[in-house]
C-alpha positions as CSV (number, residue, x, y, z in Angstrom):
1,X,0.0,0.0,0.0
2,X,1.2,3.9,-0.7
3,X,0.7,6.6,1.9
4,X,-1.6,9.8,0.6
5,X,-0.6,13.2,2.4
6,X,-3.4,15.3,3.0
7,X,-2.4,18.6,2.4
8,X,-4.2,22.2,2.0
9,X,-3.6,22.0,-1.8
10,X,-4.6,18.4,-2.2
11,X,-7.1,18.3,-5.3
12,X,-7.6,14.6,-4.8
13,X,-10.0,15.0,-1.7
14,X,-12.6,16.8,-1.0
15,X,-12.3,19.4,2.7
16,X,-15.1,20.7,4.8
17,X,-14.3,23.1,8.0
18,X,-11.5,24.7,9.2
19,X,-9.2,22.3,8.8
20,X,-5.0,23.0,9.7
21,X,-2.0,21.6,8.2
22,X,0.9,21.4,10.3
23,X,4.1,19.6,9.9
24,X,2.5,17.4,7.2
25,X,-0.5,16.6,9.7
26,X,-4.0,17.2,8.4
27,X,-5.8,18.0,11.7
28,X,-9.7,18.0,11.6
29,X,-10.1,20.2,14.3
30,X,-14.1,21.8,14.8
31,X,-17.2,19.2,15.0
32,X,-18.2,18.0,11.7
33,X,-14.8,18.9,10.1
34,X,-14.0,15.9,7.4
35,X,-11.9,15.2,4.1
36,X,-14.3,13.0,1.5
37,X,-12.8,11.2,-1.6
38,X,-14.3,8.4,-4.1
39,X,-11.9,5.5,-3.8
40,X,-11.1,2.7,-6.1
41,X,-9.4,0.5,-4.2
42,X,-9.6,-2.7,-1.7
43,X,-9.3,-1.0,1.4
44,X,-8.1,1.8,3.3
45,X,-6.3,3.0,6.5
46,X,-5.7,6.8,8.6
47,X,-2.3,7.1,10.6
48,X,-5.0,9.3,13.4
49,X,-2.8,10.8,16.2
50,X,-4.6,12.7,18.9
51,X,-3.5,14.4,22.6
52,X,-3.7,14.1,26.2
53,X,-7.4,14.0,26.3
54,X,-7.0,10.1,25.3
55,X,-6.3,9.2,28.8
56,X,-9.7,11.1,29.5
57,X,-12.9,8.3,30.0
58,X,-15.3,10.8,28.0
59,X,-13.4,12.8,26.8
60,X,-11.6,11.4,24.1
61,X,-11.7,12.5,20.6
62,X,-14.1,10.7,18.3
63,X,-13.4,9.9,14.6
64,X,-16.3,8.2,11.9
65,X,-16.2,6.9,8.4
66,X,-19.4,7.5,6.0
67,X,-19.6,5.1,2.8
68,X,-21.5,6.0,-0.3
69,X,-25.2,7.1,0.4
70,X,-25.0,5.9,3.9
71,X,-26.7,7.6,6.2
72,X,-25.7,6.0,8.8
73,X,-21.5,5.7,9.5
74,X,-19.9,2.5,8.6
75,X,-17.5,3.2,11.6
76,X,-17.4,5.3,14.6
77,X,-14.4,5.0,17.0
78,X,-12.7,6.8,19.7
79,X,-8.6,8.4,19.4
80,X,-7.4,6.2,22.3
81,X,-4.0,5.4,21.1
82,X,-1.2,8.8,20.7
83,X,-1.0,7.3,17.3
84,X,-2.3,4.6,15.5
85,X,-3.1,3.1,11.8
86,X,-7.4,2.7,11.9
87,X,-8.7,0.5,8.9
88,X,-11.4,2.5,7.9
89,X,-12.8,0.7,4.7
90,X,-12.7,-2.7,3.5
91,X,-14.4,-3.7,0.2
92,X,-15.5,-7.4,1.2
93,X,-15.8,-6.7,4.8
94,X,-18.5,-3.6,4.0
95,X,-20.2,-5.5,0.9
96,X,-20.8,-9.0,3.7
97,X,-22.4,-6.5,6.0
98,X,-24.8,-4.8,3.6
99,X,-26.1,-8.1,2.1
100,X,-24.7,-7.8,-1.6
101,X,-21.6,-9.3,-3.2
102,X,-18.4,-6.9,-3.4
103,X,-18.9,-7.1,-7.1
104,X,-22.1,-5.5,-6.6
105,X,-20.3,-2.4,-5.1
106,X,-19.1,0.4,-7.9
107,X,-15.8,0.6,-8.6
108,X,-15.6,3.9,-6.9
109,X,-16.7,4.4,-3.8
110,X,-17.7,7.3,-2.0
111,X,-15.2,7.7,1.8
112,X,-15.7,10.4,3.8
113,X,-13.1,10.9,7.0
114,X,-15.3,13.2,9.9
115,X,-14.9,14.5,13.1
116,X,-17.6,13.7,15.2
117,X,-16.3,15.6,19.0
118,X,-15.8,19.1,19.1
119,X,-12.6,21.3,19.0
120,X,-12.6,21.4,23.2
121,X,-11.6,17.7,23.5
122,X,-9.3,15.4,21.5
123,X,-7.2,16.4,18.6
124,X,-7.4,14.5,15.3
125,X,-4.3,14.7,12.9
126,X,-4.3,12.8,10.2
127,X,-0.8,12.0,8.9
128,X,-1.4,9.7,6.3
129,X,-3.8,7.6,4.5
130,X,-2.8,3.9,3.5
131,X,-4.6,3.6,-0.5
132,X,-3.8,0.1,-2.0
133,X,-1.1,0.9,-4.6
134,X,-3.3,1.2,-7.8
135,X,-6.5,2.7,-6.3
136,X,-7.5,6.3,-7.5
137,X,-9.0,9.0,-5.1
138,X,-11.0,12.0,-6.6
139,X,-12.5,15.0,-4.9
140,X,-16.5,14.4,-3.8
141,X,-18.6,16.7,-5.7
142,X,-19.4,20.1,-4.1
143,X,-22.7,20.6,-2.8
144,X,-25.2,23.1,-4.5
145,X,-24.8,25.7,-1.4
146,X,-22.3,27.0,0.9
147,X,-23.8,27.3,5.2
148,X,-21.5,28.4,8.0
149,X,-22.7,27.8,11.7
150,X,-21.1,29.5,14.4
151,X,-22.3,28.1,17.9
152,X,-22.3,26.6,21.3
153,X,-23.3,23.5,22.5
154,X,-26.4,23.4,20.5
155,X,-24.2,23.5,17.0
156,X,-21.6,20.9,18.3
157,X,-24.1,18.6,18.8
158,X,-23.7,18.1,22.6
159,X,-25.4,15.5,24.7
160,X,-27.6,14.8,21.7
161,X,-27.4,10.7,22.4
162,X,-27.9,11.1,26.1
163,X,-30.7,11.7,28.2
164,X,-31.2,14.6,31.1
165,X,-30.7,13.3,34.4
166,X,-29.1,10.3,33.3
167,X,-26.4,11.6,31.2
168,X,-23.7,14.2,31.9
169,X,-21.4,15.2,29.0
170,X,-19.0,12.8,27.1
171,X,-18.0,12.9,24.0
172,X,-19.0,9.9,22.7
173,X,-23.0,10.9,23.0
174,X,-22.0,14.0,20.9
175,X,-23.0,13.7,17.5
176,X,-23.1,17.0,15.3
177,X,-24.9,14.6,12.1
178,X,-27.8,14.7,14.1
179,X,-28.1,18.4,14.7
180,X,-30.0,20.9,13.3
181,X,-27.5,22.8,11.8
182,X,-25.8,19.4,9.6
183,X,-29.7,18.8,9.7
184,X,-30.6,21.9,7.5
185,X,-27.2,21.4,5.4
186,X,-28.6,18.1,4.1
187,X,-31.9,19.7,3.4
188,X,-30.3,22.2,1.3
189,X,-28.0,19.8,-0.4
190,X,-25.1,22.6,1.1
191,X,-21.7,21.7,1.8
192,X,-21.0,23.6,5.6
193,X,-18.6,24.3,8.2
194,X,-19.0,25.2,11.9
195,X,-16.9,27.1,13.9
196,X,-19.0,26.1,17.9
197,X,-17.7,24.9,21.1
198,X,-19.6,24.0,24.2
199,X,-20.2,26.7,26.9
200,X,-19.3,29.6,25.3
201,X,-20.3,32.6,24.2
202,X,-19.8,36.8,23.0
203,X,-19.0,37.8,26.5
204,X,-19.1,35.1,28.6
205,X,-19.1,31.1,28.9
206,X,-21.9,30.1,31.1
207,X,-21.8,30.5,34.3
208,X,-23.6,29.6,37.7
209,X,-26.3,31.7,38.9
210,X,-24.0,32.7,42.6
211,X,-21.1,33.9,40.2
212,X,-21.2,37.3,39.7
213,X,-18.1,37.5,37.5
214,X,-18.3,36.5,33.8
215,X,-16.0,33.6,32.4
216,X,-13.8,35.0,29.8
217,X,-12.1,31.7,29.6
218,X,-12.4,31.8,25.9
219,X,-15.1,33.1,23.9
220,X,-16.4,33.4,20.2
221,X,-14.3,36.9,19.0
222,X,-11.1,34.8,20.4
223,X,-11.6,31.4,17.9
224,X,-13.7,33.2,15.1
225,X,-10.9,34.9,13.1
226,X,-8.5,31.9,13.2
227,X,-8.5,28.5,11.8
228,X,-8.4,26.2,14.9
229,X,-7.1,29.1,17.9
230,X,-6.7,26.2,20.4
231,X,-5.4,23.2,18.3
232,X,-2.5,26.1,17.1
233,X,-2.2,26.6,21.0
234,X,-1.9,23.0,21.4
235,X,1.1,22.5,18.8
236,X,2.9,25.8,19.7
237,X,2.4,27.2,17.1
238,X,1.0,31.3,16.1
239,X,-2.8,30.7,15.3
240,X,-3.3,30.9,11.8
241,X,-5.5,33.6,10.4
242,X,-8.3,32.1,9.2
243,X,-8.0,32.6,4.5
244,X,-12.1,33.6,4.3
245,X,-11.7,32.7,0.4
246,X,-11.3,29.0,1.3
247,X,-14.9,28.7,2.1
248,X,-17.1,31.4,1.0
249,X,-20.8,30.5,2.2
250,X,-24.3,31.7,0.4
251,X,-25.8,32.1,4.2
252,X,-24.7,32.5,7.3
253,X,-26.1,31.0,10.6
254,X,-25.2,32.4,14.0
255,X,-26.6,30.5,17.0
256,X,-25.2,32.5,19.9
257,X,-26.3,33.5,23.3
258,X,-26.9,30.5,25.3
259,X,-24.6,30.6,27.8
260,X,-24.2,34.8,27.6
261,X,-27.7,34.4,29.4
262,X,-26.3,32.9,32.4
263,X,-24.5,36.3,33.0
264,X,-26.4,39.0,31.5
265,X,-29.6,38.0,33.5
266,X,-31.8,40.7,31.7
267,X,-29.7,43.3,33.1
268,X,-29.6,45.8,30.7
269,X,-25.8,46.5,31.0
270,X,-25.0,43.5,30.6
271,X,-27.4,43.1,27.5
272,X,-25.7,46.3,25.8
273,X,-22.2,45.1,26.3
274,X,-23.9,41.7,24.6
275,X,-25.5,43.5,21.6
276,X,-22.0,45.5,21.1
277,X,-20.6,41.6,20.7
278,X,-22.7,40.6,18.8
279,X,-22.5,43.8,16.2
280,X,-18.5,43.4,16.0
281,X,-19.1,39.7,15.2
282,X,-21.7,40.8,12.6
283,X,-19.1,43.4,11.0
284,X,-16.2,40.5,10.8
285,X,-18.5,38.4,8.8
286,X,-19.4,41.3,6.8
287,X,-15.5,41.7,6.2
288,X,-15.2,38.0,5.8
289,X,-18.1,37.7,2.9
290,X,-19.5,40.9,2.1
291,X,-23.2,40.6,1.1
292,X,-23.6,37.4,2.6
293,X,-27.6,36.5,4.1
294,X,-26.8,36.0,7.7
295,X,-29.1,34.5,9.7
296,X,-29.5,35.1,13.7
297,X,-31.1,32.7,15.8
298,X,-31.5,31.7,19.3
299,X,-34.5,30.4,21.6
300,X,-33.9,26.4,21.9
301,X,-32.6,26.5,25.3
302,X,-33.2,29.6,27.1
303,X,-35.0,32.8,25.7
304,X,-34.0,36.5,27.6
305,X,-31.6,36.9,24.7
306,X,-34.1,36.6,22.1
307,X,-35.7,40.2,22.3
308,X,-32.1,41.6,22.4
309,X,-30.7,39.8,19.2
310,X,-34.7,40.5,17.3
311,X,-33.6,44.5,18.3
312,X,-30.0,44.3,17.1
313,X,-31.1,42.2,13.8
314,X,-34.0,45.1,13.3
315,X,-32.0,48.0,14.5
316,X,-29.3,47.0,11.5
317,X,-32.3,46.5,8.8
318,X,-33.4,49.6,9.6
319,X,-29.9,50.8,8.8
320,X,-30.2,49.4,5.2
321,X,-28.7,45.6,5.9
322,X,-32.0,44.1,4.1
323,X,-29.5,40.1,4.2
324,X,-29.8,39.9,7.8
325,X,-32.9,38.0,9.4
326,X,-33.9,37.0,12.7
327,X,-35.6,33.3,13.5
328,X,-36.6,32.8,16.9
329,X,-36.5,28.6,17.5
330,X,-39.4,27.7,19.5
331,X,-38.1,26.1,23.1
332,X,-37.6,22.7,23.8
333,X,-40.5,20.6,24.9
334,X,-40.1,17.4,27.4
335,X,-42.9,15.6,25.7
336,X,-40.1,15.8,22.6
337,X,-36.8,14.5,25.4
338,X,-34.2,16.1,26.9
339,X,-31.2,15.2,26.2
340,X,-27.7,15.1,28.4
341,X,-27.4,18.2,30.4
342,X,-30.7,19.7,29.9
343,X,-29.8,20.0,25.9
344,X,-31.8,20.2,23.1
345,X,-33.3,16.2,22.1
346,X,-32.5,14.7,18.3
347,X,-36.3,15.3,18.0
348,X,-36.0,18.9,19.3
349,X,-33.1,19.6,16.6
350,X,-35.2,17.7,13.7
351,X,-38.0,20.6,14.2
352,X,-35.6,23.3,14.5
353,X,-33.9,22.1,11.3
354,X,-37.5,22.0,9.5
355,X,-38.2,25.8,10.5
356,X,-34.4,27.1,9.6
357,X,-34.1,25.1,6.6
358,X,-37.7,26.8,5.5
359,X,-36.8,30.3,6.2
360,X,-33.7,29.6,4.4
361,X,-35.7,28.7,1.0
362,X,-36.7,32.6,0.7
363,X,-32.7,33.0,-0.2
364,X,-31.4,29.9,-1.7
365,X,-34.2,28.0,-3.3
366,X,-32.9,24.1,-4.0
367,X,-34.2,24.2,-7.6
368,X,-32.1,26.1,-10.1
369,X,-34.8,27.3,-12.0
């Protein structure tokens, strides 16, 4: 077998999300982040090295394969080794399981490599894939739209396979495919990338009702103009400036305010100091992509924000921005579950999907007619 570098300028694969190259090292760093190919050969290995958080119980780094149509993945496994060669596709082995003889299977065969935990926990660098010696890869084909997310816990897809009061947090119960933001992508046929990590927020991470203080740990305006701020910080290295040309989206989605509620309490100081966050982070994707639609939404989780973003989103209309909208989610229901940590429920992301993916018809109809 041959080892295939992934590398930014690679025209053989497919990339989605922010990804970094460092030393030779393709790291998949946000939720969702993923390098897809249509493969010829037999079978196929990743040379996957991760970090400390290995040693973690729940908090591991999570890795999955998806084959052709699948929409389910033919592999999900955790980073528990520093380094190690994963098989992640084998011809015979995949056709036995599905039924059908391998001769059945076409020639080439769509392999996509994800990232199913968020950017907080485990690294994923891939250094290598092993390709049988005569096998082909070719870049997937790009989808008909362009989405970026940027989010909290809600957009990484946290505690989405658990269940309130019987699951706390762990990575392997995170699961960003089943979210409403990889939810509306699909609906849209739109290739996406998401910049979200859990707890945080435009001027503070959530915090507990006694503290006083807000967490400035990291937030938003710290990771949104680089390509992976914390995996750099990780390697040692300066944080790359995040190249806005690599990805330039048709629309926009900014899920923010969650955990800013914790702190800002409907005190109206600490609501104005929110809405100035919020309009700097509006300006930088207005530098990143000009006349983008961008599309501001809140209200699955907790709702004293929602009147303050509505204001900001109608306050810059009425400046003459007619491509930014506000959608308010409805609030999740515990007829529909809970999930881990008093999260938003698979069910509760399917019928937020349904209403985003809706308002976002009005922009980017699905039909090119």
């Amino acid at each position: 077998m041959r080892k295939e570098i992934i590398t930014r300028e690679s025209k053989n694969v497919k990339q989605l999300g922010r990804i970094l190259y460092h030393n030779g090292i393709c790291y998949l760093g946000y939720s969702a982040s993923e390098i897809g190919f249509y493969y010829s050969g037999e079978r196929i290995l990743a040379d996957i090295l991760t970090d400390g958080w290995r040693k973690e119980e729940g908090r591991e780094g999570w890795a999955g394969v998806f084959i052709g149509d699948d929409a389910q993945p033919w592999k999900r496994f955790p980073l528990k080794e520093e380094e190690k060669e994963y098989e992640l596709f084998d011809r015979a082995e995949y056709a036995a399981a599905r039924g059908i003889a391998k001769d059945a299977l076409p020639h080439e065969i769509a392999v996509r490599i994800v990232k199913y935990s968020e950017v907080a926990f485990g690294a994923m660098g891939i250094r290598y894939l092993l390709v049988d010696d005569e096998a082909s890869l070719r870049p997937l084909p790009p989808g008909k739209h362009r989405l970026e997310f940027i989010g909290d816990s809600i957009t990484c897809g946290y505690g989405i396979e658990g269940v309130w009061n019987v699951d706390v947090f762990n990575t392997p119960q995170e699961n960003p495919f089943k979210n409403y933001a990889l939810r509306t992508a699909r609906a849209l046929d739109a290739d996406y990338q998401l910049v979200s990590w859990s707890g945080i927020g435009l001027i503070s991470d959530w915090v507990p009702p006694e503290r006083e203080e807000p967490d400035e740990t990291i937030l938003i305006p710290q990771l949104y103009p680089y390509t992976a701020f914390t995996v750099s910080e990780k390697l040692g290295v300066t944080p790359e400036l995040w190249d806005a040309s690599r990805f330039v989206p048709d629309i926009v989605v900014i899920h923010l305010g969650t955990n800013d509620d914790s702190y800002t309490r409907e005190i109206p100081e600490r609501e104005e100091l929110f809405a100035q966050a919020y309009r700097d982070l509006y300006r930088k994707v207005r530098e990143n992509y000009g006349n983008v639609e961008i599309v501001c939404c809140l209200g699955l989780m907790v709702r004293t924000l929602c009147p303050v973003v509505a204001r900001l989103v109608e306050e810059l209309r009425g400046a003459g921005d007619a491509q930014i909208h506000y959608l308010e989610f409805e609030g999740q229901k515990e007829e529909d579950g809970i999930a881990a940590d008093w999260h938003p429920s698979e069910a509760t992301h399917k019928k937020a999907a349904e209403k985003l993916t809706e308002f976002c018809l009005a922009f980017i109809p699905t039909s090119d007619g």
